[in-house]
KEPA-168557 format. One line per field, with one value per residue (C-alpha): residue number from 1; residue in three letters; x, y, z. Coordinates in pm, 1 decimal, decimal comma, padded with zeros to 6 digits. Layout:
<recs>
ketor = [NUM  ...]
vogu = [ALA  ...]
east = [X  ...]
north = [Y  ...]
up = [Z  ...]
</recs>
This chain:
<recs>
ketor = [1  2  3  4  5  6  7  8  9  10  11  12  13  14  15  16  17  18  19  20  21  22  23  24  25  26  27  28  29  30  31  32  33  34  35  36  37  38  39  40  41  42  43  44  45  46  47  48  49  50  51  52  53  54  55  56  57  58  59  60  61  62  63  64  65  66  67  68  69  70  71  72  73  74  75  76  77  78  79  80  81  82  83  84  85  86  87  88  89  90  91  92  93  94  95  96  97  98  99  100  101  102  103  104  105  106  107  108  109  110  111  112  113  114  115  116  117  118  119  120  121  122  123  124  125  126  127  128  129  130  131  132  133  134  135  136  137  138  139  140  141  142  143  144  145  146  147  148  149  150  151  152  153  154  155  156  157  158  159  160  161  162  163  164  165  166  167  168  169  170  171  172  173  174  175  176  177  178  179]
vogu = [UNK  UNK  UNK  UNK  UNK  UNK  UNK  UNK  UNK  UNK  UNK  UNK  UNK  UNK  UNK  UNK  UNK  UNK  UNK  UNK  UNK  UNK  UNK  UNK  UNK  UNK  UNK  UNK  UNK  UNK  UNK  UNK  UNK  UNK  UNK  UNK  UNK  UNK  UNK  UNK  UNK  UNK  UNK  UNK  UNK  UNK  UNK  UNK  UNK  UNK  UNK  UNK  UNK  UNK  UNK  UNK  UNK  UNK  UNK  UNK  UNK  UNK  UNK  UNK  UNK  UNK  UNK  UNK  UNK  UNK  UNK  UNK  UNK  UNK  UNK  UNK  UNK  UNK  UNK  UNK  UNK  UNK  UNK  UNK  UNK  UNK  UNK  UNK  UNK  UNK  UNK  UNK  UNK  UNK  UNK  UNK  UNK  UNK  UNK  UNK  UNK  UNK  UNK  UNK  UNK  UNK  UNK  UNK  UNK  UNK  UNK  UNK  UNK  UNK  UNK  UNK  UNK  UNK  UNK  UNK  UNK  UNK  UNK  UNK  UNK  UNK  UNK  UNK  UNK  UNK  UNK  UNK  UNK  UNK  UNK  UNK  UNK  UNK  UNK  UNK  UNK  UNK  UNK  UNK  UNK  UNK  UNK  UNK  UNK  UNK  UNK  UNK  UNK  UNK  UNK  UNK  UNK  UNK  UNK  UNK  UNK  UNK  UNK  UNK  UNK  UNK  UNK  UNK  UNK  UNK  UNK  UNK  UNK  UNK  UNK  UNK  UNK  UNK  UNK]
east = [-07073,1  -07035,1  -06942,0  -06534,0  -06634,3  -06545,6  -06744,6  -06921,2  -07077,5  -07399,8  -07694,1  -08012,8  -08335,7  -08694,0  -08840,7  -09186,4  -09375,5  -09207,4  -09174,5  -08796,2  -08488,9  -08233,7  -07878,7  -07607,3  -07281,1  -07012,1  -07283,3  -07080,0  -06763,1  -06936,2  -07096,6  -06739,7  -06543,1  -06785,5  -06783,8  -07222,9  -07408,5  -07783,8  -08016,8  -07739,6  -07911,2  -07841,6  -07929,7  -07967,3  -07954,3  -07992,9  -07674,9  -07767,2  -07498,5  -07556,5  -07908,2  -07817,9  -07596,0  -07682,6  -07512,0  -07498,0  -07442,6  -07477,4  -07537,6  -07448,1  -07702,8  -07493,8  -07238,7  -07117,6  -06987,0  -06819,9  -06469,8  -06171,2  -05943,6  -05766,8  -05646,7  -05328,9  -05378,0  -05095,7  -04704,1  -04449,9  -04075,8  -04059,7  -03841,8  -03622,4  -03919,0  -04190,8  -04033,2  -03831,7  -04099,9  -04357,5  -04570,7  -04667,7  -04634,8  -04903,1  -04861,4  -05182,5  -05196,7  -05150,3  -05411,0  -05657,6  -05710,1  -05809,3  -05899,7  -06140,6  -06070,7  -05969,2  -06243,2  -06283,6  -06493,9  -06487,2  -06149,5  -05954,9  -05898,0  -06120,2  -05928,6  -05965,0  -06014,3  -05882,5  -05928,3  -05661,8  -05608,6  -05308,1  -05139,7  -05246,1  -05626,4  -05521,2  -05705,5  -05534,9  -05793,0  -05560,7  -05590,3  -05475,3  -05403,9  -05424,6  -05145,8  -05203,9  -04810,6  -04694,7  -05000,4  -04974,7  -05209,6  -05002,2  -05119,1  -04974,5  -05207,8  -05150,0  -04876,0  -04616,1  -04788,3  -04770,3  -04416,9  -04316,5  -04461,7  -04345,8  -03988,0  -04027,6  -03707,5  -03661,1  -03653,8  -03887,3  -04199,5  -04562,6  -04848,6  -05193,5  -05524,6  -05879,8  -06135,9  -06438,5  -06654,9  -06490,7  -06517,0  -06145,0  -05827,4  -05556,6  -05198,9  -04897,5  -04539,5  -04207,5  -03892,8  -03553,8  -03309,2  -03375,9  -03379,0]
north = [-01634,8  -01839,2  -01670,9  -01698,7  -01473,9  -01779,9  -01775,3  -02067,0  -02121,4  -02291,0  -02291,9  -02324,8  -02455,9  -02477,8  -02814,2  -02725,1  -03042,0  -03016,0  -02581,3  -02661,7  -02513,1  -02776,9  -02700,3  -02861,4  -02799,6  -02745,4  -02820,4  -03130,8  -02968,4  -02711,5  -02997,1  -03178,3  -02864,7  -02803,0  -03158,1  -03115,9  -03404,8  -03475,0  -03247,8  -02958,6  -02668,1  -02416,8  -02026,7  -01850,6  -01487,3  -01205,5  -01012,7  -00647,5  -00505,8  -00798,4  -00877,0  -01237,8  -01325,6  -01502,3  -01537,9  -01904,6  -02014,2  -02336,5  -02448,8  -02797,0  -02995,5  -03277,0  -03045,1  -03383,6  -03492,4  -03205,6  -03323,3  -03110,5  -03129,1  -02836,8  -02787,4  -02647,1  -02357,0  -02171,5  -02218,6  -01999,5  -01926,4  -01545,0  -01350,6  -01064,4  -00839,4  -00981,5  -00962,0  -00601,6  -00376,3  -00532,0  -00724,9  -01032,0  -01075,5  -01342,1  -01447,1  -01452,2  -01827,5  -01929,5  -01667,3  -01760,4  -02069,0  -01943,2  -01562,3  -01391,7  -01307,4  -00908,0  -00715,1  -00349,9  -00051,7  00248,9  00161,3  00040,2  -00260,7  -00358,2  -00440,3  -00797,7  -00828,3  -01147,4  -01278,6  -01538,6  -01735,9  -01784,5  -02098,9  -01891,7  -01843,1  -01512,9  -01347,1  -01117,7  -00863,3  -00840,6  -00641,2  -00786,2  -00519,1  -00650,0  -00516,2  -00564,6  -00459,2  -00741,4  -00960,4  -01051,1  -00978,8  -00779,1  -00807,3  -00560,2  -00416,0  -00578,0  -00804,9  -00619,2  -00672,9  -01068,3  -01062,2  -00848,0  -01064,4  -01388,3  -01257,8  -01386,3  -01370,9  -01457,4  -01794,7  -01881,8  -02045,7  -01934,2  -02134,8  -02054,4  -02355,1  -02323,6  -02489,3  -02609,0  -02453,9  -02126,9  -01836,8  -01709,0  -01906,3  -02059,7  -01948,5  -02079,2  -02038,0  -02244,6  -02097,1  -02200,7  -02067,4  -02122,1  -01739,2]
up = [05163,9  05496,7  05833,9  05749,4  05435,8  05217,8  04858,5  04826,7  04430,4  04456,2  04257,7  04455,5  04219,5  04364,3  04401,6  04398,3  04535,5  04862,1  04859,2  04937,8  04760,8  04637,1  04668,2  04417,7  04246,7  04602,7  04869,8  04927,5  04959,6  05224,1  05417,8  05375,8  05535,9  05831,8  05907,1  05885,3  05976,5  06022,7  06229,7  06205,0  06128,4  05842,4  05813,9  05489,7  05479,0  05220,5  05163,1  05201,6  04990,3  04713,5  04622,8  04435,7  04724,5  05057,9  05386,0  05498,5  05879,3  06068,4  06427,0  06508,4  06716,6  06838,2  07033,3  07142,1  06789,1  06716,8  06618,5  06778,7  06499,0  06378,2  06016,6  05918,4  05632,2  05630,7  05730,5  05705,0  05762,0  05865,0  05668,0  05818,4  05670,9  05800,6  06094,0  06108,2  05898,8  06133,9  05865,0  05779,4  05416,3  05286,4  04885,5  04722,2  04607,3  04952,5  05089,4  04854,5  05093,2  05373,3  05326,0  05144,4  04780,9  04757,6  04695,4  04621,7  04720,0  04589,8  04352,7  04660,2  04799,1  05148,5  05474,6  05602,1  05928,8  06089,0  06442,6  06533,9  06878,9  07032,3  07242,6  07594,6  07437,8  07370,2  07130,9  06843,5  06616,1  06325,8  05988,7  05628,5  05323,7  04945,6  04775,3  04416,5  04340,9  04511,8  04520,1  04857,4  05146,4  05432,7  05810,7  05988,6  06279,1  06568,5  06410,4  06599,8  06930,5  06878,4  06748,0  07062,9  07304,0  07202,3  07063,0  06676,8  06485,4  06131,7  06053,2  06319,8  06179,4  06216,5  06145,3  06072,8  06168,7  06122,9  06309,0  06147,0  06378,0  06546,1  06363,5  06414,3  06351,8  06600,0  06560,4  06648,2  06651,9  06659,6  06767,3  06552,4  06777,7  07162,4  07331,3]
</recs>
């Protein structure tokens, strides 16, 4: 699991002349989303709560190369619910691509928490629900708060980008109707 809480499948074998652990089947595509590159650095840990999992981290060494691109991963039209019962309704297939797969404990469903950036660097702590009825995630703490302040109506459009190195996510918002 890397420090977004993504699931990363890997199979790690032991190559025993050079006491090093080989990595295969979706290293690539990690390397590929991080944008690694020689002399970064990677950090296994174990999982406490999982003894056959590990946590896997990075720290880039050429600060310099680090490319500023953002990536769109989620867009969406808000709906007179998402904007009147003060939650952000997220369908599972689009979810899946940027949040962590549900998970339970205890026979319910965890809370995810997400940490999202705004235009003015503002930072919102924000909490997503599964809801297996509707198999959707729901954000709702905190969602209120960022619809108040910037005066979201339906229709208006909010999207979601990651950054291959920060650990939250930037969001934005485009207004249909000018106030």
């Amino acid at each position: 699991m890397d420090h977004k809480k993504r699931m990363w499948n890997m199979k790690a074998s032991l190559d025993e002349l050079s006491s090093s652990y080989l990595f295969s089947e979706n290293w690539d595509k990690y390397l590929n989303k991080y944008e690694l590159e020689p002399e970064d650095v990677i950090f296994l840990y174990e999982d406490s709560s999982d003894d056959k999992r590990l946590l896997i981290e990075f720290h880039k060494r050429k600060l310099h190369n680090i490319n500023p691109r953002k990536f769109l991963v989620y867009k969406k039209s808000l709906t007179r619910d998402d904007v009147f019962y003060r939650r952000l309704v997220i369908p599972l297939e689009d979810a899946v691509e940027f949040l962590p797969e549900p998970s339970k404990y205890r026979g319910r469903y965890e809370f995810t928490e997400l940490k999202l950036m705004d235009h003015e660097k503002q930072m919102w702590n924000m909490r997503a629900s599964f809801y297996k009825e509707c198999s959707s995630y729901l954000v709702w703490e905190n969602w209120d708060k960022y619809l108040n302040k910037y005066e979201l109506e339906p229709e208006d459009v909010i999207l979601f980008y990651e950054d291959p190195i920060d650990t939250h996510f930037l969001i934005e918002f485009q207004k249909i109707k000018e106030v």
